[in-house]
C-alpha positions as CSV (number, residue, x, y, z in Angstrom):
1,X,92.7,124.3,76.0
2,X,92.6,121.7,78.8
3,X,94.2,122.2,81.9
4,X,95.0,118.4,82.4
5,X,97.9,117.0,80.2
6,X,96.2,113.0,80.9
7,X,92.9,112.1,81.0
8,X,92.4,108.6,81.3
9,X,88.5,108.3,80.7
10,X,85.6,105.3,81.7
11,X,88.8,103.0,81.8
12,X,87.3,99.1,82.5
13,X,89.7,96.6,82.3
14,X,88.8,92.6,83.4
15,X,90.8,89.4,83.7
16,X,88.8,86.4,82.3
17,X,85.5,88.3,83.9
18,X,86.6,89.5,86.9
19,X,86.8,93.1,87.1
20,X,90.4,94.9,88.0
21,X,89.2,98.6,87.0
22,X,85.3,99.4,86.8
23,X,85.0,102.9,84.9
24,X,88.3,105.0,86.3
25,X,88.4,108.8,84.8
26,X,91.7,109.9,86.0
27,X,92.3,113.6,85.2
28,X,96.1,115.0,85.8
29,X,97.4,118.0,85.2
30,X,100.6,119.4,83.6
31,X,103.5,120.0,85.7
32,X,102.1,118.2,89.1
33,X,102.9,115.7,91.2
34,X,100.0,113.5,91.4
35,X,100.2,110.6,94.1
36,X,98.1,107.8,92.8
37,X,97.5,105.2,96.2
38,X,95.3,102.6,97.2
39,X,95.6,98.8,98.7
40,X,97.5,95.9,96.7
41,X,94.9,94.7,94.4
42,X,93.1,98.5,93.9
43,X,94.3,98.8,90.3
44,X,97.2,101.1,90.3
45,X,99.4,98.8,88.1
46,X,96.8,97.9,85.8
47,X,95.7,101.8,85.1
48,X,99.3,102.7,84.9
49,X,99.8,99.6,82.2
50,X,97.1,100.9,80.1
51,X,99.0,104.3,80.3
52,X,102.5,102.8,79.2
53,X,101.2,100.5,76.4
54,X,101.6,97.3,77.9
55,X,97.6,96.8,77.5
56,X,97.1,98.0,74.2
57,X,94.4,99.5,72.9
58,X,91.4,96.9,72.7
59,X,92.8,95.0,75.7
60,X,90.1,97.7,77.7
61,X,87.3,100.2,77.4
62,X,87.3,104.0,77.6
63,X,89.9,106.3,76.4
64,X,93.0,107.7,77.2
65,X,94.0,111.6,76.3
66,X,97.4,113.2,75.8
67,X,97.2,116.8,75.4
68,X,93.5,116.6,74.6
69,X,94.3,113.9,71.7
70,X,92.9,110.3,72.0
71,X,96.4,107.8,72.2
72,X,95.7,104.1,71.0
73,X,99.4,102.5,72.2
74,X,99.7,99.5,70.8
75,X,102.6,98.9,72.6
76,X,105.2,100.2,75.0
77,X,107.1,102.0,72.0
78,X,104.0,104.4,71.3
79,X,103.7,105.0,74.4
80,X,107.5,106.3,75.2
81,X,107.4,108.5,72.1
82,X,104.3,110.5,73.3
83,X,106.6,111.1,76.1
84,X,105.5,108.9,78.2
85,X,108.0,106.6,80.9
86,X,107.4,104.2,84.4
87,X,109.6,103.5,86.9
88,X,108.3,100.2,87.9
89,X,109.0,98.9,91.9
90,X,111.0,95.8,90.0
91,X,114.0,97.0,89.1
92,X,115.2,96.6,84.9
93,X,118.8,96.7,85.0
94,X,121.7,94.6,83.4
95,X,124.0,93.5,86.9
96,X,126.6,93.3,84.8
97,X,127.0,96.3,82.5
98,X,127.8,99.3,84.5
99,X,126.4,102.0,85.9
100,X,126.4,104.4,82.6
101,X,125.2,101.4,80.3
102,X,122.5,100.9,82.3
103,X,121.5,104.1,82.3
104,X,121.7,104.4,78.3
105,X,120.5,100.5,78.0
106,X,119.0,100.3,74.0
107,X,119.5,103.8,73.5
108,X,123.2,104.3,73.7
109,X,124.3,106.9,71.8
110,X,125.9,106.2,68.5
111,X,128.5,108.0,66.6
112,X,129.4,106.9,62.9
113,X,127.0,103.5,64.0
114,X,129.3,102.9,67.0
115,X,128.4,103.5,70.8
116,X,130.1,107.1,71.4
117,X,131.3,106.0,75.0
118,X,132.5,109.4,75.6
119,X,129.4,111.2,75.1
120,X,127.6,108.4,76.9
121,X,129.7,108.6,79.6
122,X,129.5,112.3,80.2
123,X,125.6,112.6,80.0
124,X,125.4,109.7,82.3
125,X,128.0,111.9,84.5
126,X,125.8,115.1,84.7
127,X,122.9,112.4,85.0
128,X,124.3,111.2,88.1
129,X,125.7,114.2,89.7
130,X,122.0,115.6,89.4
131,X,120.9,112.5,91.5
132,X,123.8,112.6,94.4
133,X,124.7,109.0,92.4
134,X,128.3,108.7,93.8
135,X,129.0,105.2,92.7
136,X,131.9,105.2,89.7
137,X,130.2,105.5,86.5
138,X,132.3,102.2,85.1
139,X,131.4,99.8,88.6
140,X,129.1,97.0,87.5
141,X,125.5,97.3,89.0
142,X,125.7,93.8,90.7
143,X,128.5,95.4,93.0
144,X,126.5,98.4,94.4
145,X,123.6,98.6,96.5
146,X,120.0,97.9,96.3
147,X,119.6,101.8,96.8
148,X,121.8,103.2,94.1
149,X,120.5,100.4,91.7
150,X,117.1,102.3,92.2
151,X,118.4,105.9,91.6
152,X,120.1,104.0,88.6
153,X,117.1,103.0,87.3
154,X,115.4,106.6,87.9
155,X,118.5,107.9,86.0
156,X,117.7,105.5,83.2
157,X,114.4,106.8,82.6
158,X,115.4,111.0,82.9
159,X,117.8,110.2,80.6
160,X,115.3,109.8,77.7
161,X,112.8,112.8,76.6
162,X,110.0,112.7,79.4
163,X,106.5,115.0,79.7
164,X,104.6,112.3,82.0
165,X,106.9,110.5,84.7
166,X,105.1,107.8,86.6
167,X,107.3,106.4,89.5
168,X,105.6,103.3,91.7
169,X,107.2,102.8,94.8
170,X,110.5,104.9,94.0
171,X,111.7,105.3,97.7
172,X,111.1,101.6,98.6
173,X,114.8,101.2,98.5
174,X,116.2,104.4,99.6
175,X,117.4,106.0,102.8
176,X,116.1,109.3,104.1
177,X,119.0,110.9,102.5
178,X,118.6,109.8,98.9
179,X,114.5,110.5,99.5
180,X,115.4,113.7,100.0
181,X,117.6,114.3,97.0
182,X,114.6,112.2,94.5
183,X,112.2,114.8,96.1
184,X,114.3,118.0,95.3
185,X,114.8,116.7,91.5
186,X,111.1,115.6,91.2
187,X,110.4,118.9,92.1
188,X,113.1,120.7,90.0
189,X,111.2,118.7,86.9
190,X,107.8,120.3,88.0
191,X,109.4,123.6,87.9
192,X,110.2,122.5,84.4
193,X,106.8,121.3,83.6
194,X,107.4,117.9,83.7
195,X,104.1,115.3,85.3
196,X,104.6,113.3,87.6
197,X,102.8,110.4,88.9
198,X,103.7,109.0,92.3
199,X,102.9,105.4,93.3
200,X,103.7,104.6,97.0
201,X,102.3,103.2,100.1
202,X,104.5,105.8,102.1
203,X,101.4,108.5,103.0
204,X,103.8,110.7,104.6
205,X,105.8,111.0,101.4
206,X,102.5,111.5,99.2
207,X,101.5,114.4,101.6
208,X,105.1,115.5,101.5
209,X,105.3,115.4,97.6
210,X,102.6,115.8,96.1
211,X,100.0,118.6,94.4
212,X,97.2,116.0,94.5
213,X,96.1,112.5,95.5
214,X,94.1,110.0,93.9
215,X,92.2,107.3,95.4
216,X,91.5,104.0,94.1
217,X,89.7,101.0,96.0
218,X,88.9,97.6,94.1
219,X,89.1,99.0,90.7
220,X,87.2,102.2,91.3
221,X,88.3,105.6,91.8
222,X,86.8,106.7,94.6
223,X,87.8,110.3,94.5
224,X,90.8,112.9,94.0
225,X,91.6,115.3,96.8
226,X,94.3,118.4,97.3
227,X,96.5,117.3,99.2
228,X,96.4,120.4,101.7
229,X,92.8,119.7,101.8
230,X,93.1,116.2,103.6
231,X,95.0,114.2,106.1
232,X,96.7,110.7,106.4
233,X,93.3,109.4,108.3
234,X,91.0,110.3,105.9
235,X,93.2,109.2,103.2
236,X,93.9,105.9,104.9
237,X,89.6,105.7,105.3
238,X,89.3,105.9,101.3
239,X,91.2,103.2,100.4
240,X,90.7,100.9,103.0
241,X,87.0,101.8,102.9
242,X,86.7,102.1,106.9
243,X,88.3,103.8,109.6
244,X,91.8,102.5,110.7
245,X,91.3,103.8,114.9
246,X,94.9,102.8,115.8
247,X,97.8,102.1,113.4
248,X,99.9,99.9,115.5
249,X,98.0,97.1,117.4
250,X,97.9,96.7,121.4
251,X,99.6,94.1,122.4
252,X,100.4,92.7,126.0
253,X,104.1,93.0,126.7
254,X,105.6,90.2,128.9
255,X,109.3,90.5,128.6
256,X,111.3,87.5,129.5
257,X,114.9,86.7,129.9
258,X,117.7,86.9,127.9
259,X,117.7,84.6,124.7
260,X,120.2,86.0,122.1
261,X,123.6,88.1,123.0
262,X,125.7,89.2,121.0
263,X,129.2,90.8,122.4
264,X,132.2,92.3,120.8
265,X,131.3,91.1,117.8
266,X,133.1,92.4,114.3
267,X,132.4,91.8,110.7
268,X,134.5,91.7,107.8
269,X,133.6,90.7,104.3
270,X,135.5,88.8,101.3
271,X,137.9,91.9,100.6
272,X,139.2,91.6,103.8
273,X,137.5,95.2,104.9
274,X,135.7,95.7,108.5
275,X,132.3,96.1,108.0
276,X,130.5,95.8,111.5
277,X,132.6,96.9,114.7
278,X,132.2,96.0,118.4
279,X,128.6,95.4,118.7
280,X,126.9,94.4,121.8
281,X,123.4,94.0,122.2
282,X,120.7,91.1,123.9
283,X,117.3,89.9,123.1
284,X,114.5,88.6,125.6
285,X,112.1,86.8,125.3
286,X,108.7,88.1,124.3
287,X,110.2,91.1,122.9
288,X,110.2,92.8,119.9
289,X,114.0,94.9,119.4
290,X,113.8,97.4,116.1
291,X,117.2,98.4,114.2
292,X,117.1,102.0,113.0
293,X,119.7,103.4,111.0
294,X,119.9,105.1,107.7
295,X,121.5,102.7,104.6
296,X,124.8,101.3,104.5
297,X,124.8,101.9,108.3
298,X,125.2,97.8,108.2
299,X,121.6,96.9,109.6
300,X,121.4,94.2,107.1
301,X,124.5,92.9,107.5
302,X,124.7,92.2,110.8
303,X,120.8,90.1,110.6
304,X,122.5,88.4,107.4
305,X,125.8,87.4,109.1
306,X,124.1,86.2,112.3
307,X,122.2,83.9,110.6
308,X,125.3,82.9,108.7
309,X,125.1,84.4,105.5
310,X,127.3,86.8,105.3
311,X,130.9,87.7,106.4
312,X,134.1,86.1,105.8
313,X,135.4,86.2,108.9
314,X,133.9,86.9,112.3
315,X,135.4,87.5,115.6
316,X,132.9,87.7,118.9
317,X,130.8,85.8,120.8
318,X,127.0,84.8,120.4
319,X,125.0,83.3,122.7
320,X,122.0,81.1,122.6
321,X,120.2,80.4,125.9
322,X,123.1,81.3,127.6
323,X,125.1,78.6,124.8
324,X,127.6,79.5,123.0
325,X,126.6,79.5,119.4
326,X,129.1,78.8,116.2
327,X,126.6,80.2,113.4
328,X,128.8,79.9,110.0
329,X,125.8,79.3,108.0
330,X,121.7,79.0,107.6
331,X,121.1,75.5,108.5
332,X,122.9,76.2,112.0
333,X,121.0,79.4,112.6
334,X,117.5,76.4,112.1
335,X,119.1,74.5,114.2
336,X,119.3,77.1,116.8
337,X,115.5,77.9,116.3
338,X,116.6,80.9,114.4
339,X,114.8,82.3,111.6
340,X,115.2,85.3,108.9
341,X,112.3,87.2,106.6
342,X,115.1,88.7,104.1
343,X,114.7,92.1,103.1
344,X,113.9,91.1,99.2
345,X,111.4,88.5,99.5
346,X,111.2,87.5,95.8
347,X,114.8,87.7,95.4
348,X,116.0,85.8,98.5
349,X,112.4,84.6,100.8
350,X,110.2,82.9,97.7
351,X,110.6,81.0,94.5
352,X,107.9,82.9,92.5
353,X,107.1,80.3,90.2
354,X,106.2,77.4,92.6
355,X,102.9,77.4,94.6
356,X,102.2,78.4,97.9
357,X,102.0,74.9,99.8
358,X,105.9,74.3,98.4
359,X,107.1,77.7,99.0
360,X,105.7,77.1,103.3
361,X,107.6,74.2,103.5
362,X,110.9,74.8,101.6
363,X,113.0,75.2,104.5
364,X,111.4,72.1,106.7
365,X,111.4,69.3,104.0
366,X,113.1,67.2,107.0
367,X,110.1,67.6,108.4
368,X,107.7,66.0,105.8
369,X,110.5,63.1,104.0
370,X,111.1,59.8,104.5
371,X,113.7,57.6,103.0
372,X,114.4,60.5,100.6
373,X,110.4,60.6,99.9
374,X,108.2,63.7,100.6
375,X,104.9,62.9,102.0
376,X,102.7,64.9,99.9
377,X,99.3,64.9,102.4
378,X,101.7,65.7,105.2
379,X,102.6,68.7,102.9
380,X,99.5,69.7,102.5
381,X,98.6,69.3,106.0
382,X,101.3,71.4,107.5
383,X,101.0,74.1,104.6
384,X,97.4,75.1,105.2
385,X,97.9,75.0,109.0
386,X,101.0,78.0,108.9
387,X,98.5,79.6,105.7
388,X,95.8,79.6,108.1
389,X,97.5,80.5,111.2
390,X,98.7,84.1,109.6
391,X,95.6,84.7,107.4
392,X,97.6,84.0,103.7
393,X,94.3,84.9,101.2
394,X,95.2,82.3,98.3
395,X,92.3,80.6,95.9
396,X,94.4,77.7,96.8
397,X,97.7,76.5,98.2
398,X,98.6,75.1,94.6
399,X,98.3,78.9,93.0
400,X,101.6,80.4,92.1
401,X,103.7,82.5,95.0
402,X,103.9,85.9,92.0
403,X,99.8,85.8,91.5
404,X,99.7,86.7,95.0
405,X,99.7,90.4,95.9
406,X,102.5,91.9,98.1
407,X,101.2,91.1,101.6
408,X,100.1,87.5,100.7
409,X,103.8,87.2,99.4
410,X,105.0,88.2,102.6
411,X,102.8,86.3,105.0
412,X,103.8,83.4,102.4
413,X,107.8,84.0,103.7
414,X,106.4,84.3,107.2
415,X,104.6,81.0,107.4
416,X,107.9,79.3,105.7
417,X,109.8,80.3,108.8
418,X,107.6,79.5,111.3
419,X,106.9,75.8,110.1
420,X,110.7,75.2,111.0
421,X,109.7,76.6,114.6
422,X,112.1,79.4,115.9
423,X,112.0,80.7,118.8
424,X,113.9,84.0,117.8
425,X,113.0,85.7,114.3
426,X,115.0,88.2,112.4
427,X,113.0,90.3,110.4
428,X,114.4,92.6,107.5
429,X,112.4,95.2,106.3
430,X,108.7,93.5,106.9
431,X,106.4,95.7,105.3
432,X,108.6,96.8,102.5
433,X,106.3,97.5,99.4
434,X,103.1,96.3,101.2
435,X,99.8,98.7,101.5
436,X,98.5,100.0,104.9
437,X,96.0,97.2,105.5
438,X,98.6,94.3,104.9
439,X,100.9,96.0,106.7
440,X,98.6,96.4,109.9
441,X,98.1,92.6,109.3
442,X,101.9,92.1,109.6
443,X,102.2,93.8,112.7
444,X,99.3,92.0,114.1
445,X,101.4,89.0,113.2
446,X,104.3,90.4,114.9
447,X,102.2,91.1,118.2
448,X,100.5,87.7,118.5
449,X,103.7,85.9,117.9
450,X,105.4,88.2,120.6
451,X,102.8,87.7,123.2
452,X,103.2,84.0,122.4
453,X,107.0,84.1,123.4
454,X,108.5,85.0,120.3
455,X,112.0,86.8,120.1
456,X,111.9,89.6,117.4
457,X,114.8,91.3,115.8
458,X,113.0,93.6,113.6
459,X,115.1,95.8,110.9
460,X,113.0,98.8,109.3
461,X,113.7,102.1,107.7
462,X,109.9,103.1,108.4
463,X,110.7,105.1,111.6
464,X,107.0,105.7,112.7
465,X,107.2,101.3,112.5
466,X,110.1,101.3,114.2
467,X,109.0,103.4,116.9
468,X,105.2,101.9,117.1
469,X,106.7,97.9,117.1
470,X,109.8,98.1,119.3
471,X,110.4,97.7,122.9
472,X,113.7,99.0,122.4
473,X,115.4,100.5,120.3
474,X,119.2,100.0,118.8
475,X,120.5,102.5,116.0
476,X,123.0,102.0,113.8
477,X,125.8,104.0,112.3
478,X,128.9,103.0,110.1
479,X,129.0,99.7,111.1
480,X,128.1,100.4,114.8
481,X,125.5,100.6,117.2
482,X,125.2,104.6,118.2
483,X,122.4,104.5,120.5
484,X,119.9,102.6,122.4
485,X,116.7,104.0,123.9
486,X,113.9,102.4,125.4
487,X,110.2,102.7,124.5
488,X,109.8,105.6,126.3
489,X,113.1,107.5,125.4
490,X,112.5,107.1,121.5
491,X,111.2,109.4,119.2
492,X,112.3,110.2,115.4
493,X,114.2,113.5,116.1
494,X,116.8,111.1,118.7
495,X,116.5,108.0,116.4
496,X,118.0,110.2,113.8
497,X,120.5,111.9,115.9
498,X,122.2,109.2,116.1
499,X,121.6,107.7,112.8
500,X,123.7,110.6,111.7
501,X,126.6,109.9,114.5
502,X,125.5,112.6,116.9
């Protein structure tokens, strides 16, 4: 009998001719984690659609193999009863049913043909207690965090009979903490024999993880390795397809003076409760000021409420060029030359159904109206200038914002902000779900516009980012700043330190 539980084999799939996998055999074996990588566009998601049903059979070539049987899904039902389920990046949950009926959504247990809420609500107990998911079982999912919607979501799919467990980009929302509690139950499952297939663009989790990683690179695979056979650099060679020398780009730092300050400034939100206390901190010019902490430490917070969009009352002082600044919403944060890249860019940075050239401008139509009228060459003008000035890779600028791949998406939120010219930018999570060659493009962004004056406020739960962007350093716990160290002072083991409240 075979060893390998999948075998996905001569796989070609195309899109109206163009090729997105070109003859993929994909070989995994039972009860390993498998870490599947590659750049946006590589073909992870469409191999891993073909594995799930959502391509059926005759929507490709080749064959796919569950314990040595050939499997023709012809749908995402078939698929789920050969034991088969995905936790996709995009979350699927119901904001607002709560935590349990999300976890049990379409297959709540029944008793006499009626939901048994007690039975439902004790699985989804044990469920969570397995996960560290400390959120009341009845609170609706639209009233927790980002985070425990995605342990949620990984609850949701454990809850159902599982011999192959694909997750793609499970940890994009999670702190160090809940990574660590995923990665002891993803290995408890492989103890159990359960598969696993890992997505992520997180190398240092795929070497930390995984039995075995898989390379793809424009549709092929170009080969699988042991993982205690190879390191990041050669991984990072195979899908890019070249050598990546330095991950972090040189960059000439001229700091300036000071251009934001913030002092004594406290946060409290709708309920009344404090959520950010005392905080102090400055900003030059030219320089580029990372926010470490672990989640719920209130990184985001404190971006969204000094840009005015969020907090219901704020007491402190914040200064612009030495002004005096009253920020109770967006539009005065523009007209302060401020700028934000949100942390969920197709939630809150992009409207996924308009095209590229509308998405640039959204937030400077003043720019481009008159009498009420917007002046569509002008548009079009402006658009492809901020496209071309950060390298956006679009057919055209009148595609659709979701056909792009992660990093276009991105650069897409970037250019929007910098056609309404800031001086200071606020950047929240930057290279969140984004492969290792976008991301090096992002922080080749980041340099140039540093070098070219620009104030950065960047927030990142990537600590090797944080530590190869910044020129300082402030981290953040419960609601306050714990620590500031310079360039040179840095490094993870402090960073975390205080993170923790050392």
């Amino acid at each position: 009998m075979s060893d390998y539980i999948l075998e996905m084999n001569d796989i070609s799939k195309d899109f109206f001719g163009v090729y997105a996998l070109k003859h993929v055999s994909f070989k995994v074996k039972k009860g390993e984690i498998h870490a599947l990588c590659g750049e946006n566009g590589a073909g992870k998601s469409t191999l891993m659609k073909i594995l799930s049903g959502i391509y059926r059979h005759g929507d490709y070539s080749g064959t796919v193999m569950i314990r040595g049987k050939e499997c023709k899904f012809s749908g995402v039902r078939d698929a789920e009863a050969a034991g088969i389920a995905i936790i996709y990046q995009e979350l699927n949950l119901v904001s607002e049913m709560d935590i349990a009926e999300n976890i049990y959504l379409n297959a709540w247990p029944t008793k006499f043909g009626v939901i048994d809420s007690s039975s439902m609500y004790y699985h989804a107990s044990e469920l969570c207690k397995e996960l560290n998911i400390q959120a009341p079982l009845a609170t609706k999912v639209k009233n927790v965090g980002v985070g425990v919607q995605q342990m949620v979501e990984i609850a949701k799919v454990l809850a159902k009979k599982v011999d192959i467990l694909v997750l793609d980009e499970p940890t994009a929302s999670l702190t160090e903490e809940e990574v660590d509690i995923l990665f002891a139950f993803l290995n408890a499952l492989r103890d159990k024999g359960v598969t696993c297939i890992y997505i992520s663009h997180k190398l240092n989790e795929m070497f930390r993880i995984s039995d075995r990683i898989s390379v793809l690179r424009d549709g092929e695979l170009i080969g699988t390795y042991p993982t205690d056979e190879v390191d990041e650099d050669f991984i990072i060679k195979q899908m890019v397809g070249r050598e990546i020398t330095e991950r972090f780009p040189y960059r000439e730092r001229e700091i300036g003076g000071t251009v934001f300050k913030v002092t004594d400034y406290n946060v409290f939100d709708a309920s009344g409760k404090q959520i950010l206390y005392d905080i102090n901190f400055e900003l030059k010019r030219g320089e580029i000021v990372g926010i470490a902490g672990l989640m719920g430490a209130g990184r985001t917070e404190l971006a969204l409420s000094l840009f005015g969009a969020y907090g219901d009352k704020i007491i402190g002082d914040v200064c612009v060029y030495g002004e005096k600044a009253k920020i109770s919403k967006p539009l005065d944060a523009i007209k302060k030359n401020i700028a934000m890249v949100t942390e969920d860019r197709k939630a809150q940075g992009l409207i996924l159904t308009q095209s590229v050239s509308n998405n640039i401008v959204m937030a400077s139509l003043d720019k481009l109206t008159r009498l009420g009228v917007i002046d569509s060459n002008k548009q079009h003008v402006c658009a492809a200038k901020h496209a071309d000035q950060i390298r956006i890779k679009v057919p055209s600028l009148q595609s659709e914002v979701k056909s792009l791949s992660g990093g276009n998406q991105q650069k897409v939120v970037v250019a929007k902000w910098l056609m309404t010219e800031p001086k200071i930018l606020f950047l929240d999570e930057p290279t969140r779900g984004i492969d290792v060659g976008a991301k090096y493009e992002i922080y080749t962004i980041m340099m140039d516009l540093a070098e070219q004056g620009y104030s950065i406020l960047m927030i990142s739960s990537d600590l090797p980012e944080v530590l190869g962007l910044s020129d300082r350093i402030l981290v953040m716990h419960s609601g306050r700043i714990s620590g500031e160290l310079s360039r040179q002072e840095a490094n993870p083991e402090e960073i975390m330190r205080y993170a923790t409240g050392g």
